[in-house]
C-alpha positions in Angstrom: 0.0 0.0 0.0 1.2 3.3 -1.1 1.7 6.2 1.6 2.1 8.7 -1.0 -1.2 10.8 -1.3 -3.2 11.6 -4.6 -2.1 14.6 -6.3 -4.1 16.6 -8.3 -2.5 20.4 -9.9 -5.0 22.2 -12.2 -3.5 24.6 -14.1 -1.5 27.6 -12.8 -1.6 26.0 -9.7 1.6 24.7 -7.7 4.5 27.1 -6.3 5.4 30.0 -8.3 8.5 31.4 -8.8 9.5 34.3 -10.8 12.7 36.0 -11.9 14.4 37.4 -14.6 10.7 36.7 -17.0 11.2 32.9 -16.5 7.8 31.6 -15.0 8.3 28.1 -12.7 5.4 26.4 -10.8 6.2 23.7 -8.7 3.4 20.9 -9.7 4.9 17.8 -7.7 7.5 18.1 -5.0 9.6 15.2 -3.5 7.5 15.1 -0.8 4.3 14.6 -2.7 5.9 11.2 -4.6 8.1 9.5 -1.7 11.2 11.2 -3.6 10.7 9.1 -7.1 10.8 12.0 -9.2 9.1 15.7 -9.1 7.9 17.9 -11.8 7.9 21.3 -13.0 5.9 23.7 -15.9 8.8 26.1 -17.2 7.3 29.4 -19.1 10.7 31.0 -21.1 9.6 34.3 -22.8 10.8 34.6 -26.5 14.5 34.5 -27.2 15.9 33.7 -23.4 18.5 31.4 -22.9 18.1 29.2 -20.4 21.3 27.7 -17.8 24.3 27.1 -19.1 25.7 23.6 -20.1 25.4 21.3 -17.1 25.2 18.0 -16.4 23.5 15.9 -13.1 25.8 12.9 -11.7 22.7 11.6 -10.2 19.3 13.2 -11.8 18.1 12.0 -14.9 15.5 14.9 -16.3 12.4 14.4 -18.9 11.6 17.4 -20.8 8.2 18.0 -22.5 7.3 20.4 -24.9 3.6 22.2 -24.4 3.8 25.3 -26.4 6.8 26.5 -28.6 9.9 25.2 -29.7 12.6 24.7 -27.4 15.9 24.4 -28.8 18.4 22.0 -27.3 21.8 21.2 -27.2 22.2 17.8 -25.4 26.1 16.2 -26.0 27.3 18.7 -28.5 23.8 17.8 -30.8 21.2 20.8 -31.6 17.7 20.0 -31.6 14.8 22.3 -32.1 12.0 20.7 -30.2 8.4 21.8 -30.9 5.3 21.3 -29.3 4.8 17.1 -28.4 8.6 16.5 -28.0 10.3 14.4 -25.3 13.7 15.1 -24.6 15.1 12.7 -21.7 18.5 13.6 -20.7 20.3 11.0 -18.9 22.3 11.4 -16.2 25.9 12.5 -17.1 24.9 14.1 -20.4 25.5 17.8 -20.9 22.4 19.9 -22.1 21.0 23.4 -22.1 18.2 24.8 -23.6 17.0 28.1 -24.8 13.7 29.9 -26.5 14.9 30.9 -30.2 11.2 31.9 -31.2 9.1 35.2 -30.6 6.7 33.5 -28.8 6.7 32.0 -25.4 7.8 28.1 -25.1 5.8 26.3 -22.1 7.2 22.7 -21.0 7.3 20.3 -18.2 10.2 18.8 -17.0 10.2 15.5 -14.7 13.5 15.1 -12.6 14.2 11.1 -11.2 14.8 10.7 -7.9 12.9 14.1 -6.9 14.2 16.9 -5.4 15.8 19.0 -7.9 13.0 21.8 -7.7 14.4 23.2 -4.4 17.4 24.3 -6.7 14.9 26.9 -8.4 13.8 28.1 -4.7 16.9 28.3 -3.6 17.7 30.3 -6.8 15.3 32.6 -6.8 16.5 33.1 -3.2 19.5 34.4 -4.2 18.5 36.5 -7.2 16.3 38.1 -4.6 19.3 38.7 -2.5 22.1 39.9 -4.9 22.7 43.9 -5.8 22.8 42.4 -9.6 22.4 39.5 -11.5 24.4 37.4 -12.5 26.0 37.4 -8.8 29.5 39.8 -8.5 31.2 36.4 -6.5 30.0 33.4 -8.6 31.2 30.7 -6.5 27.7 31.2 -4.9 26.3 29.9 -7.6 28.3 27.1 -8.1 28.5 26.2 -4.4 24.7 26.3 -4.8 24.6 24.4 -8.3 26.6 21.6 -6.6 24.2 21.3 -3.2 21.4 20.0 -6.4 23.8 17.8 -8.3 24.2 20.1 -11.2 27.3 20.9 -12.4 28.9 23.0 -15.4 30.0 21.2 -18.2 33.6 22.2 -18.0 33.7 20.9 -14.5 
């Protein structure tokens, strides 16, 4: 018998955070699956990068394309991923992602085991509480990058 409760997130609803235009709402937390995996909706307004190249030594990620095209680069390869394309991104493999279009790209993204979506609070947490973005001293990013098992790609 399962102790995890039934979770049901209409939409808009789930955690919202905000910065720098990105939308994020938090639609299933570790908590809410026993730590399997948790899942985010990801609004990036029209031509906005998103991170940097990174990888996860744990975290595998599941991308899904709502609205838009997203355009990829996963292991050295571009992709431009419209609407009703699954990217999974396996852990170890380098990717980053970006909005090359004028319109708005909306996706979901599942991370296995959970927990990766504290890095976006904890994020947000520290955009709030720099003088500029990105941060003057960025070994706080990193240092904070690394608490979520993400790394750069030239690390």
């Amino acid at each position: 018998m399962s102790t995890m409760e039934p979770l049901i997130s209409l939409p808009g609803e789930g955690e919202k955070i905000a910065a720098n235009g990105i939308e994020i709402f938090l639609k299933a937390k570790l908590q809410q699956t026993n730590g399997h995996w948790s899942m985010i909706e990801y609004l990036l307004p029209p031509f906005l990068p998103g991170p940097p190249p990174h990888y996860h030594k744990k975290t595998q990620e599941m991308f899904y394309v709502l609205e838009g095209t997203l355009q990829f680069v996963l292991d050295g390869k571009t992709i431009d991923a419209p609407s009703g394309t699954l990217v999974v991104v396996p852990e170890g493999s380098v990717h980053t992602f970006k909005n090359i279009a004028t319109d708005k790209v909306k996706f979901q993204v599942w991370f296995s085991p959970g927990g990766l979506e504290q890095y976006f609070l904890d994020v947000q947490e520290l955009i709030n509480n720099e003088p500029s973005w990105p941060p003057a001293d960025m070994g706080k990013l990193f240092s904070l990058m690394a608490q979520h098992d993400t790394y750069p790609a030239d690390q």
